[in-house]
C-alpha positions as CSV (number, residue, x, y, z in Angstrom):
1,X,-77.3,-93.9,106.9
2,X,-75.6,-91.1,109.3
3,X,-78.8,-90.0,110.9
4,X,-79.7,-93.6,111.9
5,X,-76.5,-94.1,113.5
6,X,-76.2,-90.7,115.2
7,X,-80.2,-92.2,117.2
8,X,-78.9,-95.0,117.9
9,X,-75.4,-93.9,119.8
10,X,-77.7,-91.1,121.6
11,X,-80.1,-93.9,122.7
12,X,-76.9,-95.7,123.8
13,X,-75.7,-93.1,126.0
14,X,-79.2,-92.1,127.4
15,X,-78.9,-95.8,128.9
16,X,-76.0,-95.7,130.2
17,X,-76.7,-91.9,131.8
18,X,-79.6,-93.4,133.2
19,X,-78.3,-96.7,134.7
20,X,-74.7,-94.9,135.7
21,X,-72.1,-97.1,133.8
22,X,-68.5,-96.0,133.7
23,X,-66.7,-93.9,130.7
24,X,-65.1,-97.8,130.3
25,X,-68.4,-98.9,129.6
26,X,-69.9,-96.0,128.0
27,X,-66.8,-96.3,125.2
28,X,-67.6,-100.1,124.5
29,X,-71.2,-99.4,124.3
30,X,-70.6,-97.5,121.2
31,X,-67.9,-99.3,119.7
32,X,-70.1,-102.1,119.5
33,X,-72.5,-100.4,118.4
34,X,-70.8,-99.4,115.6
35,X,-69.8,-102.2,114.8
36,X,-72.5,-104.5,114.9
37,X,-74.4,-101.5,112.3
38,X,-71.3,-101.0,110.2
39,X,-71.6,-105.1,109.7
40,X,-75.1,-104.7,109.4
41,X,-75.4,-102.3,106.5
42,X,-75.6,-103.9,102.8
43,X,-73.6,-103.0,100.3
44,X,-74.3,-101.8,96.6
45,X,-72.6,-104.6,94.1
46,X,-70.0,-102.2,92.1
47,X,-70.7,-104.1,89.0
48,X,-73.6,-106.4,87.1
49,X,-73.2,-109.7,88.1
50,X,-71.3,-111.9,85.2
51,X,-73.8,-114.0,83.3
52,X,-70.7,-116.7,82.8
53,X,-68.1,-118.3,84.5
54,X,-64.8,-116.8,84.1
55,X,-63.3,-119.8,83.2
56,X,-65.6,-119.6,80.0
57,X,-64.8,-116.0,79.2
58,X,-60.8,-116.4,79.0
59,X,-60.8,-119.8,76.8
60,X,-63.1,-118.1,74.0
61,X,-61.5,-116.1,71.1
62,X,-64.1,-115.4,68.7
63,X,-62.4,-113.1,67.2
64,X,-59.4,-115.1,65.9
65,X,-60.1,-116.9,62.6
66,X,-59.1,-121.0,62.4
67,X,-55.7,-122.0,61.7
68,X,-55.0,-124.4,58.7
69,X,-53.7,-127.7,60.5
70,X,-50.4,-128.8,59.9
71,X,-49.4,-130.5,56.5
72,X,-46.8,-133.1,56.2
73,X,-43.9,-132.0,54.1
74,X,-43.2,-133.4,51.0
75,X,-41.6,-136.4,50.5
76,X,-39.2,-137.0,47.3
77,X,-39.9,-139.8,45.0
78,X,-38.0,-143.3,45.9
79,X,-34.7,-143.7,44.4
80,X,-34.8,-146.1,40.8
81,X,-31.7,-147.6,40.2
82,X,-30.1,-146.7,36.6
83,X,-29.5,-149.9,34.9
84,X,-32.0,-152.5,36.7
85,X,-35.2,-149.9,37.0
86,X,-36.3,-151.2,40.1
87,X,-36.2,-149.0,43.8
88,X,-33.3,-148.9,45.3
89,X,-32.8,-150.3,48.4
90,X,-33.4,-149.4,51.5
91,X,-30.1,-150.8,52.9
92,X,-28.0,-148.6,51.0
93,X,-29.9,-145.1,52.7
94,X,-29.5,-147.3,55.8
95,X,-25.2,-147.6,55.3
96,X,-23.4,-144.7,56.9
97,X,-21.8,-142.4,54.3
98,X,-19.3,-141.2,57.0
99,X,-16.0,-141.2,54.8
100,X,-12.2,-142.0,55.0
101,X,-9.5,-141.9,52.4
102,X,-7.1,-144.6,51.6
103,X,-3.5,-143.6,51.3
104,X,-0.4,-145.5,52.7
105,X,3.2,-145.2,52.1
106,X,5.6,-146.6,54.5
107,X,5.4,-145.6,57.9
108,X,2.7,-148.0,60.1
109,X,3.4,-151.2,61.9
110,X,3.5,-154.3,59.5
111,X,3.5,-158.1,59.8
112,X,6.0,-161.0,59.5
113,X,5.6,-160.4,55.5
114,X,5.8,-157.0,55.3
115,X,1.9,-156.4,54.7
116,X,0.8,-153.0,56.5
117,X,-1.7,-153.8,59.4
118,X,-3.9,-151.2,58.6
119,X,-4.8,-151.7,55.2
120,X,-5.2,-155.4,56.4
121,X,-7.8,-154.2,58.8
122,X,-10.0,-151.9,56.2
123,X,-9.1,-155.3,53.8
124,X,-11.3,-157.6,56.7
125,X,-13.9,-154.5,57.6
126,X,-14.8,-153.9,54.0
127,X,-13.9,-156.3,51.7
128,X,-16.0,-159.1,51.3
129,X,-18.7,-156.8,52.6
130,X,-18.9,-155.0,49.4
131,X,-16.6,-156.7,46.6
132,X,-13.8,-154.2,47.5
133,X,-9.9,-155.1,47.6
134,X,-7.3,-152.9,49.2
135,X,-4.9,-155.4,49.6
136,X,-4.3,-159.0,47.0
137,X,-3.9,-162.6,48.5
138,X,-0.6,-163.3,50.9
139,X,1.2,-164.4,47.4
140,X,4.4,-162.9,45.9
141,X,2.1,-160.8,43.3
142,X,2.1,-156.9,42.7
143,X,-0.9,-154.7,41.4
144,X,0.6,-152.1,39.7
145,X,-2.5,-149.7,39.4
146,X,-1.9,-145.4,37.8
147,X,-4.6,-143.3,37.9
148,X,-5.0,-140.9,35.0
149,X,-6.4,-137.6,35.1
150,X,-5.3,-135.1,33.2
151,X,-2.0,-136.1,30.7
152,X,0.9,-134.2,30.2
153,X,3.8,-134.3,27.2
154,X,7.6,-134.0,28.4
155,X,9.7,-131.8,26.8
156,X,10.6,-134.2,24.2
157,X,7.0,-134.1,23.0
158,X,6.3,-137.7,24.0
159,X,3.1,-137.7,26.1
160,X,4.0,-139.4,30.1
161,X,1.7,-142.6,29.8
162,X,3.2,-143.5,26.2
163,X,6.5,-143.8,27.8
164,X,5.1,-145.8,30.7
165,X,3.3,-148.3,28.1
166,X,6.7,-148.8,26.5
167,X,8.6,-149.4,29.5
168,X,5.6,-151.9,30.7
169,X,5.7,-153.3,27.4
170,X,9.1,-154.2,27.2
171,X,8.7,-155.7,30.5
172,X,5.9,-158.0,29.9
173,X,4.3,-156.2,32.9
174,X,0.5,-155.8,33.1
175,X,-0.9,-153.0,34.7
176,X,-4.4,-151.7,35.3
177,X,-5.1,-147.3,34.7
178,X,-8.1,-145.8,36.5
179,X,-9.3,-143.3,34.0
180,X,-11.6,-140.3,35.0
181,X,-14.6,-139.0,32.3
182,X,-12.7,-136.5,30.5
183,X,-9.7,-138.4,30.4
184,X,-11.8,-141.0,28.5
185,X,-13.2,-139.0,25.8
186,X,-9.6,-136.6,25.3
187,X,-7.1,-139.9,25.4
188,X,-9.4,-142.6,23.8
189,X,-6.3,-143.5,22.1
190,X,-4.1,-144.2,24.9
191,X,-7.0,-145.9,26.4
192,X,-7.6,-147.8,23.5
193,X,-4.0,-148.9,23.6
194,X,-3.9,-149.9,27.4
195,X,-6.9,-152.2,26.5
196,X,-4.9,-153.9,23.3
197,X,-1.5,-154.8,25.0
198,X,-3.8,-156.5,27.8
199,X,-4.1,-153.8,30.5
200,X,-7.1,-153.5,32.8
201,X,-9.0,-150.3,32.6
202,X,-11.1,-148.8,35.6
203,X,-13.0,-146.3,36.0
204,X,-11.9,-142.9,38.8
205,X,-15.6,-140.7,37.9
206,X,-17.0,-139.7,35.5
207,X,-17.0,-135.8,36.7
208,X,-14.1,-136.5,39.2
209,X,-15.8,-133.3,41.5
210,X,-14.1,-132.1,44.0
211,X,-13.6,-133.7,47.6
212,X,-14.8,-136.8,46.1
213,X,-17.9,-138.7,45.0
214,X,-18.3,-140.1,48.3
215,X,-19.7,-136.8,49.2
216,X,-22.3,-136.5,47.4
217,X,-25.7,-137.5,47.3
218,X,-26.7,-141.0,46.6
219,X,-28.6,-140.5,43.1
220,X,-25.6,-138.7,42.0
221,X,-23.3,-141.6,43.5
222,X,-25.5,-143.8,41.2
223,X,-25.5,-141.2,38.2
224,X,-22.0,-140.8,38.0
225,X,-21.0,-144.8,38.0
226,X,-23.4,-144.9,35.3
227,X,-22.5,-142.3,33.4
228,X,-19.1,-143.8,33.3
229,X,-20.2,-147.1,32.7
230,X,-22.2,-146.4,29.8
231,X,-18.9,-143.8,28.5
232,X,-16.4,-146.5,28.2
233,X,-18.8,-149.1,26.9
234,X,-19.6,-145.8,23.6
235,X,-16.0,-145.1,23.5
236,X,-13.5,-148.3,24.4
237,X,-16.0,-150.9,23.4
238,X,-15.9,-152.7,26.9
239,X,-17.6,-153.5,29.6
240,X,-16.5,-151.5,33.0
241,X,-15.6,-154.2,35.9
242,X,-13.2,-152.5,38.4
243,X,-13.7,-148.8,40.1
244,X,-11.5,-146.5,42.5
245,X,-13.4,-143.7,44.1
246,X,-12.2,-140.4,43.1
247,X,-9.6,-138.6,45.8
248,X,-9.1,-142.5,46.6
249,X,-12.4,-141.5,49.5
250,X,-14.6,-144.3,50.4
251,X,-17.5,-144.6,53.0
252,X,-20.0,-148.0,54.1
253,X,-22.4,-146.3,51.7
254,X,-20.3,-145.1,48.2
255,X,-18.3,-149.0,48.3
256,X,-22.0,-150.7,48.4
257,X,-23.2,-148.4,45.8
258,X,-20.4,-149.1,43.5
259,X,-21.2,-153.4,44.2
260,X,-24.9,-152.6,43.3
261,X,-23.8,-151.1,39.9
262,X,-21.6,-154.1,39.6
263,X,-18.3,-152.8,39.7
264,X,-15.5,-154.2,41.8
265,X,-13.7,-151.4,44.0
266,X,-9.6,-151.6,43.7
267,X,-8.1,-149.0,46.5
268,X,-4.5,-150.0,47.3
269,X,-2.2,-151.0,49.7
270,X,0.0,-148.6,49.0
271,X,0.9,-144.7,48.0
272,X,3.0,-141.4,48.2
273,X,2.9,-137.8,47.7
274,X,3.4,-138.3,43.8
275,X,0.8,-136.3,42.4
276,X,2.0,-132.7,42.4
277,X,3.2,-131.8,38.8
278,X,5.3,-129.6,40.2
279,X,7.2,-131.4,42.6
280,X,9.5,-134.2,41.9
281,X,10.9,-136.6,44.6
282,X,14.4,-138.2,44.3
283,X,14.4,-140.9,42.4
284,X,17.1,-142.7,44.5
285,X,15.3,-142.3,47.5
286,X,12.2,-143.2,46.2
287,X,13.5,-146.1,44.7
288,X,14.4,-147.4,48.4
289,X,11.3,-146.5,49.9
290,X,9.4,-149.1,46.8
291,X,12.0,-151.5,47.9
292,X,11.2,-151.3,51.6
293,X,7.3,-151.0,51.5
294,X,7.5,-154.2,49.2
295,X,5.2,-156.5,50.4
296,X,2.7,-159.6,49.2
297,X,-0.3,-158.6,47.3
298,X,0.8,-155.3,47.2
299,X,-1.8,-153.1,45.5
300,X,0.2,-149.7,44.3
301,X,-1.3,-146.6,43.8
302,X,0.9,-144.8,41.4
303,X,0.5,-141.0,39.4
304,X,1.8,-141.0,35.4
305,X,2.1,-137.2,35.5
306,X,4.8,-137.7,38.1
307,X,8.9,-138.2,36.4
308,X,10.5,-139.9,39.3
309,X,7.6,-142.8,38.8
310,X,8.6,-143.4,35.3
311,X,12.4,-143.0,35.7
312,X,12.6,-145.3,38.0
313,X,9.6,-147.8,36.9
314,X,12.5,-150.1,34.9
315,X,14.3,-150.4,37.9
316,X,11.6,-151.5,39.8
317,X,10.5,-153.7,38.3
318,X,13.9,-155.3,37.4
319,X,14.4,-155.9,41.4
320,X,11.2,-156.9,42.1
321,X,11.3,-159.9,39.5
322,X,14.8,-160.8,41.1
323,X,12.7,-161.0,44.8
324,X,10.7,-163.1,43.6
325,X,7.5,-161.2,42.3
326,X,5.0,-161.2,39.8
327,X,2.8,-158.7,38.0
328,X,-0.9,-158.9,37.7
329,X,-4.0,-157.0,36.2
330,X,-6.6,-156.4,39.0
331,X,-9.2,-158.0,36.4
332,X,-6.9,-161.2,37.1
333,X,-7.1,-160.6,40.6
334,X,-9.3,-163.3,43.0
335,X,-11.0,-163.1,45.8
336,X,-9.6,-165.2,49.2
């Protein structure tokens, strides 16, 4: 390729010696020259020519093995109620199991009868809704409701809820005790009494678990009811009607669960810090505070274990009478 460019730039400058051009002319002979052969010459391809598009090459991966598709994950089996057998509803998954607890003493705003706004307001947003009273009728009534956990024997050797039977014996006062599981099975007796002198018994869960039933899942919702259900009925002999939800917690979801086992929730309208066994609040000034909170249908959520509740229980009682009052079971309670 050299030695045909050298004879051509000598050929180019024998012209030009020849017809007398100028050095101008002579240098852009050449460069053209040079150009036009450099243009000219073909060029060796550096590589075999591809066989298939490019495109083709990058989107193939023969090497790779074929994934598995996807699988759906597994789905758990549908919910059967308990007692009935059949599904359970879709509306109760559907409820929101967000949850609140229910505990009022006597601070809040309150109407012309005394009857705390707020408990009238959870009264109208769940109450009909799922069979669930936190507050009675606008009638001079009072619920007295205890809840009974664990029981406890004063130093005199007389077990706490005996003495509170007596007194509300004496009285002619009915009452209604929401019993946990164990409490069932390790005071049948007392139970058995409470039943016999025309008290209302209720159930408070059967394993009572901590934070409250409302927390857990909906079979064990479900399971526990049951298993409470079916406890009283082995034990007491009766049938279970009325309910308050552990820890006194409560969501759309656990009340509608409790009305599909066919049990009628009882919350209350009222309560205190009364549930320590080691503290003990004055009994004058808790006295005063039962007299100021008293209000129509008052639903009153009240701890045996606690002393000041049963030393000052006779009182009570006494002035409530002389205002007018009357005691009720819940199971004598009625709808509005």
């Amino acid at each position: 390729m050299n030695k045909v460019l050298t004879i051509v730039i000598i050929f180019a400058l024998s012209i030009c010696l020849f017809t007398g051009c100028s050095k101008e002319k002579h240098d852009d002979i050449i460069s053209e020259t040079m150009e036009e052969n450099v243009t000219e010459l073909p060029t060796e391809p550096l590589t075999e020519p591809l066989t298939e598009p490019l495109t083709e090459l990058l989107t193939e991966s023969p090497t790779e093995p074929p994934t598995e598709p996807p699988t759906e994950p597994p789905t758990e089996p549908p919910l059967v109620h308990p007692e009935t057998g059949e599904l359970v509803s879709d509306y109760i998954f559907s409820l929101s199991n967000a949850t609140r607890s229910a505990g009022y003493g006597a601070e809040g705003p309150r109407d012309e009868t005394n009857r705390p706004y707020a408990v009238l307001n959870l009264q109208n947003e769940y109450g009909a809704r799922y069979n669930t009273v936190f507050i009675g009728e606008n009638e001079k009534v009072i619920y007295l409701t205890f809840v009974e956990g664990t029981e406890y024997v004063d130093a005199d050797g007389v077990r706490k809820t005996e003495k509170l039977l007596n007194i509300l014996r004496d009285n002619d006062v009915k009452a209604t005790f929401f019993c946990t599981g164990s409490y069932v099975r390790r005071s049948a007796d007392l139970c058995k009494r409470m039943i016999e002198e025309g008290h209302s018994l209720g159930g408070h869960g059967y394993a009572h678990v901590s934070g409250g039933m409302a927390l857990q899942s909906v079979s064990a919702q479900y399971n526990d009811a049951y298993q409470m259900k079916n406890l009283v009925r082995e034990v007491l002999g009766i049938e279970l009607k009325l309910y308050r939800p552990d820890y006194e917690k409560f969501s759309h979801q656990s009340l509608a669960i409790l009305n599909d086992m066919g049990l009628k929730t009882i919350m209350q309208s009222f309560a205190y810090r009364d549930y320590l066994l080691e503290e003990h609040p004055d009994n004058n000034e808790t006295l005063d505070m039962f007299k100021k909170t008293l209000h129509n249908g008052e639903i009153m959520c009240l701890h045996p274990l606690c002393d000041t509740n049963i030393e000052i229980m006779q009182d009570f009682i006494t002035y409530a009478k002389e205002q007018g009052y009357i005691f009720k079971s819940c199971l004598l309670y009625t709808s509005p």
